[in-house]
N, C-alpha and C positions, 0 to 999 in steps of 0.2 A: 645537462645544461638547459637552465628553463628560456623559452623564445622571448624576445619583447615582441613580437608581433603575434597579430590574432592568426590561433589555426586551428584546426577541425577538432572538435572531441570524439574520440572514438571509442565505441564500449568493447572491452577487444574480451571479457567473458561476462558470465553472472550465473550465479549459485545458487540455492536455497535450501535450508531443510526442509525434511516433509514438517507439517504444521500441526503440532497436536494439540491438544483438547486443555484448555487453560484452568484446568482445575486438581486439587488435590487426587493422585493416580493415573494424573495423565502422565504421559508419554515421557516427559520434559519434567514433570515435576518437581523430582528430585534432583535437577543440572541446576546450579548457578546459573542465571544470565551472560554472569561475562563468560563461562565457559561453550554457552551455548553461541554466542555473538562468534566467541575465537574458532568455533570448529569450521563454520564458513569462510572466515578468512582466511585459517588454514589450507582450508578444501580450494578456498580461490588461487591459494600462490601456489600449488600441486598444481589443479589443473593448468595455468597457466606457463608452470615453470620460471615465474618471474623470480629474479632476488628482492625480497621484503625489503631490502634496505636502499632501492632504488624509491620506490613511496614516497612522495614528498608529504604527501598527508593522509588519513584516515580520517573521515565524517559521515558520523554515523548518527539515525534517529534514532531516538525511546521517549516515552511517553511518561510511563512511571520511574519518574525520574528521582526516587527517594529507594534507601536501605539498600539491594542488593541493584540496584541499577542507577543509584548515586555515585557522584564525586566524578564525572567528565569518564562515564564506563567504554566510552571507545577507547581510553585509553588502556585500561585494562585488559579489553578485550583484546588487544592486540598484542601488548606483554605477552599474552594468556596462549595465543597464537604462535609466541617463536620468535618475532620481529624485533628487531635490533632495538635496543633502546633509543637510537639517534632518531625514530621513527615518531611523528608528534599524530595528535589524535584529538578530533573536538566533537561533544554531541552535542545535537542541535532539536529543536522540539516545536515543530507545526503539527502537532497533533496529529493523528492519523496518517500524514503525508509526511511525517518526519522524514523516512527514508529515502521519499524520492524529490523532497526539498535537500537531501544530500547531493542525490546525484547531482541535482541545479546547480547547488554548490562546488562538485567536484569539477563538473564541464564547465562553468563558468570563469573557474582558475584555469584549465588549460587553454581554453580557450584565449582568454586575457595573456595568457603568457606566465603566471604563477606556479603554476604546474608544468612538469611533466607527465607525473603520472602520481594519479590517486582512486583512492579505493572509497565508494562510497557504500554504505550499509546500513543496516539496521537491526536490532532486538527490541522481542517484548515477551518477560516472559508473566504474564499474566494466572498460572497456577501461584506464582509464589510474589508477585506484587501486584494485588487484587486492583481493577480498574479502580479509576477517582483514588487510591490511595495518595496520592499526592497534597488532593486538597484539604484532608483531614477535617470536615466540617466547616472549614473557613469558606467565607464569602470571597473570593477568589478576585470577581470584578471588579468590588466596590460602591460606594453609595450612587458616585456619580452615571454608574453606567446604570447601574437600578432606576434612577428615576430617569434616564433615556425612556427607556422600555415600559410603558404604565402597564401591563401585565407580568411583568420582571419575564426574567432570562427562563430557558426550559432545559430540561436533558434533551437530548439527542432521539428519544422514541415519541418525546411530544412532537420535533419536529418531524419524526416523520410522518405521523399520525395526520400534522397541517398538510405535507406534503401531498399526501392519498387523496386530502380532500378538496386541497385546492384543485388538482391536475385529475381528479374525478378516477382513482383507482380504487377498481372495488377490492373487495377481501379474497374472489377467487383468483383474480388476476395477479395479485399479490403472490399467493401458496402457488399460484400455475408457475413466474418466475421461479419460484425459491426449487419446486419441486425440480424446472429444468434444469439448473444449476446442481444439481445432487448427480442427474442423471447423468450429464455432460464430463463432470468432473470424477466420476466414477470411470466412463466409458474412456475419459482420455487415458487415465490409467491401465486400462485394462490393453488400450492398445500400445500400450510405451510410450505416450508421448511426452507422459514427464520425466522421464528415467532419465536423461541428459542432463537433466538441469538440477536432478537432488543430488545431494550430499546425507547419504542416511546417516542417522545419531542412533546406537547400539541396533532393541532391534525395530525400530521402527521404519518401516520401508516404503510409506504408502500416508497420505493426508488422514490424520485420524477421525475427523471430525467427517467427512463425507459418508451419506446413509444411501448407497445404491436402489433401495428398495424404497424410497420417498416418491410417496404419490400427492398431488394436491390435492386428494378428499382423504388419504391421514393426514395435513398439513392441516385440510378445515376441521380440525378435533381440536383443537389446542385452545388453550383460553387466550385471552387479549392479556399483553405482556403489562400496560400501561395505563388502562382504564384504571382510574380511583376515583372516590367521592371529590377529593382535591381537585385534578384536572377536572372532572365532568364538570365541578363549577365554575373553576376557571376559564374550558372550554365547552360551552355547551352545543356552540354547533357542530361539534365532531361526532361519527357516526363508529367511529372507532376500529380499525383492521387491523394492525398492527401486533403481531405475533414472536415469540420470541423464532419460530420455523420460519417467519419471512423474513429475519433481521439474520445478521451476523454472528457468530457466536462467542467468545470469550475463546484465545488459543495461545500458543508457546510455540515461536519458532523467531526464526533471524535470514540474512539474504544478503551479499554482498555482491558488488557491481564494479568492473576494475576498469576506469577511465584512464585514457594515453593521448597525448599532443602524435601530429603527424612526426615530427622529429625524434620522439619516443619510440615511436613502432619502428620507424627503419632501424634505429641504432640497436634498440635490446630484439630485434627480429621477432616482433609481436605481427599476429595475424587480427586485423578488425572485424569484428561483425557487422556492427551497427555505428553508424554514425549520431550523435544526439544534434537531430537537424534543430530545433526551437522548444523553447519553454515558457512560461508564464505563469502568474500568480492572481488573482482574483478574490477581493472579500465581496462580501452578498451579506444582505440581513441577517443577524446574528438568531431571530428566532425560527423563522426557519432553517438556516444554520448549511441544510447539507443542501440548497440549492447551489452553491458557488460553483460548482461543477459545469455549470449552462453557462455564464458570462465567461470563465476558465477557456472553456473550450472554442468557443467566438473568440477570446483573444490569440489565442496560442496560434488558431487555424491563419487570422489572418495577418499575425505576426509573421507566419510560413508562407504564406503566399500563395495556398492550397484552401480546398474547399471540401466539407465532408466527404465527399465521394470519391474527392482522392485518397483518402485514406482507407486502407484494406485491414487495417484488423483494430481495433479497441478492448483497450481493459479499464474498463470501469468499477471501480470499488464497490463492490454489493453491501453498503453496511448498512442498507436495508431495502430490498426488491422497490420498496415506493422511489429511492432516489433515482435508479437506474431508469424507473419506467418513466419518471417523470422526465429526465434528462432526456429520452429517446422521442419522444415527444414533444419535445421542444429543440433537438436537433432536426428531425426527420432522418434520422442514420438507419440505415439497413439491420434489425435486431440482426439478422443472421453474421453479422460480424463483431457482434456484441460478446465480450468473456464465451469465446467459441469453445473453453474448455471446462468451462463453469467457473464461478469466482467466487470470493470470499463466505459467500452462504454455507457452500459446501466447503471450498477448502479451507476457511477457516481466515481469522483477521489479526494476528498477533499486530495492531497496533503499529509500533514504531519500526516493525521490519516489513509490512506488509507494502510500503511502497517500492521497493528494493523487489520484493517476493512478485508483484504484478508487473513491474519491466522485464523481470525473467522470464517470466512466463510469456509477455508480449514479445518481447526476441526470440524465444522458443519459436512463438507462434508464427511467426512472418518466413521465418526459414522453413517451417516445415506445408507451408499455405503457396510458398513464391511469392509473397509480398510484397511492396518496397515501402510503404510507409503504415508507423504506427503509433497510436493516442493513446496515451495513457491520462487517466482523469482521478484525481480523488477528492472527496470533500471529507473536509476538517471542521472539528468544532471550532464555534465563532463565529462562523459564515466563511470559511475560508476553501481556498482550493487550488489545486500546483494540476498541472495540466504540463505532458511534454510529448514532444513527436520525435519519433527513431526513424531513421533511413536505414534499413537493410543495405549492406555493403554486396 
């Protein structure tokens, strides 16, 4: 029975696969999407013991949202998973943050009283629906927003390229993040700390895309991902850092997150983890693009009523070393509680599950640290950016 009155949204689990390598022989290549989406929420109503048919909804991100991850694929994925037909399912698409503009979504209904209980997720599977396939060479914006912008619109490695040079990050500073992220998220494995939170798919057991052995002087071997005669004219004051070894990579995996009203846990005997104490949403200049993270996080903070230093762990979307270093630098946050177990450089960025995939890890993190609060931040193409805080229960 859904409450009319507001009540706490609690994360009472969350999942992930390990995240493999998003290209032809990776890991995942040969899985369907929706199969790959159903194995986590499978793996969620297992670990949970919940009845699927209790759900009042599924919402889930993806990004490439054409051919094998078309036509509303949360719903399939959840067919694909077991779940009762009476079980409804909607996907939803902020780019990057698709999956944990779900979760917004999911704790916002409970919260509100729409909910009971809902599953928020995500898939990308990126070997077999290549990024940008969506836009198919089409101008996406439009004339009107073209002539906003008198340099027009950029990808995503121009902005980061702006970002390095606004906020004055050199190119070793760059490889030194990317290299500690390899190292961090290799050593978390080695010590179990992600063993709780995967759900492996055949035989992959471990983040495929993490290089143990990455140091920052092989990282400063690599060519510039993004320099061309194009941009150099376009922009000519850039000095240019930007690496495909400091950016994110292309990956395949998916992440589920299973939200409940206080009235829910008592009655089905659910245990909570985490509480989703505050969220928010943020756009920023569409050409720098992945700054929204810095406004995100000033709102969210003081939507909560807390100040960075309350906060004891953060997972920031590495989707490329220049946004994090820039962000940290314009918080003043403590790096040492920065992606404490390496993030996206290493473990890889499947897009529309990766917001799903970083609360996990961020609940991992807080329970295994003694924590009680934790930020999760990502920027999205557009200028956008979903920011939310978890209370450890």
């Amino acid at each position: 029975m859904v409450s009319t009155s507001q009540q706490p949204a609690y994360i009472i689990d969350a999942v992930r696969t390990p995240v493999a390598k998003g290209k032809p022989g990776g890991a995942y290549s040969e899985i369907h999407p929706v199969d790959l989406h159903a194995h986590v929420l499978a793996a969620l109503v297992e670990r949970t013991g919940i009845d699927p048919a209790v759900v009042d909804d599924v919402i889930s991100g993806a990004v490439g949202q054409v051919g094998e991850q078309s036509g509303n694929t949360a719903r399939w994925a959840l067919l694909g998973a077991g779940f009762p037909e009476s079980v409804p399912g909607v996907t939803v698409d902020r780019q990057c943050g698709s999956s944990q503009q779900a979760l917004h979504f999911a704790a916002q209904g409970v919260i509100a009283g729409a909910y009971d209980v809902a599953i928020a997720s995500g898939v990308e599977s990126m070997s077999r629906i290549p990024i940008g396939s969506q836009f198919l060479g089409k101008d996406f914006a439009g004339p009107k927003v073209g002539a906003r912008y008198d340099r027009g619109l950029v990808p995503q490695g121009i902005s980061a390229e702006l970002i390095a040079h606004r906020w004055d990050l050199s190119r070793t500073q760059l490889d030194e993040f990317a290299a500690a992220s390899h190292q961090r998220a290799a050593r978390a494995w080695k010590d179990g700390l992600f063993d709780s939170q995967v759900a492996p798919v055949n035989d992959l057991r471990i983040d495929e895309s993490i290089r143990p052995d990455t140091t920052a002087e092989t990282l400063a071997g690599l060519r510039l991902a993004f320099k061309d005669e194009h941009w150099v004219e376009r922009y000519p004051e850039l000095d240019w850092r930007v690496t495909a070894g400091n950016s994110s990579p292309v990956n395949d995996g998916s992440a589920a997150i299973l939200v409940a009203g206080e009235e829910a846990v008592t009655r089905l005997g659910l245990t909570p983890r985490a509480r989703v104490h505050s969220f928010a949403v943020a756009g920023d200049d569409p050409i720098f693009m992945l700054t929204g993270i810095i406004p995100a996080t000033q709102k969210v903070l003081a939507r909560a009523g807390l100040s960075i230093d309350d906060i004891d762990a953060f997972e920031v979307n590495e989707a490329f070393a220049s946004v994090v270093l820039a962000w940290q630098k314009e918080t003043g946050v403590n790096p040492a509680k920065v992606n404490i177990n390496g993030g996206a450089i290493a473990i890889g960025h499947p897009l529309g599950g990766s917001g799903a995939r970083l609360m996990t890890t961020l609940l991992n993190n807080l329970e295994q640290t003694g924590g009680r609060y934790g930020l999760q931040v990502m920027c999205e193409a557009g200028g956008l950016a979903n920011a939310t805080i978890i209370e450890r229960i």
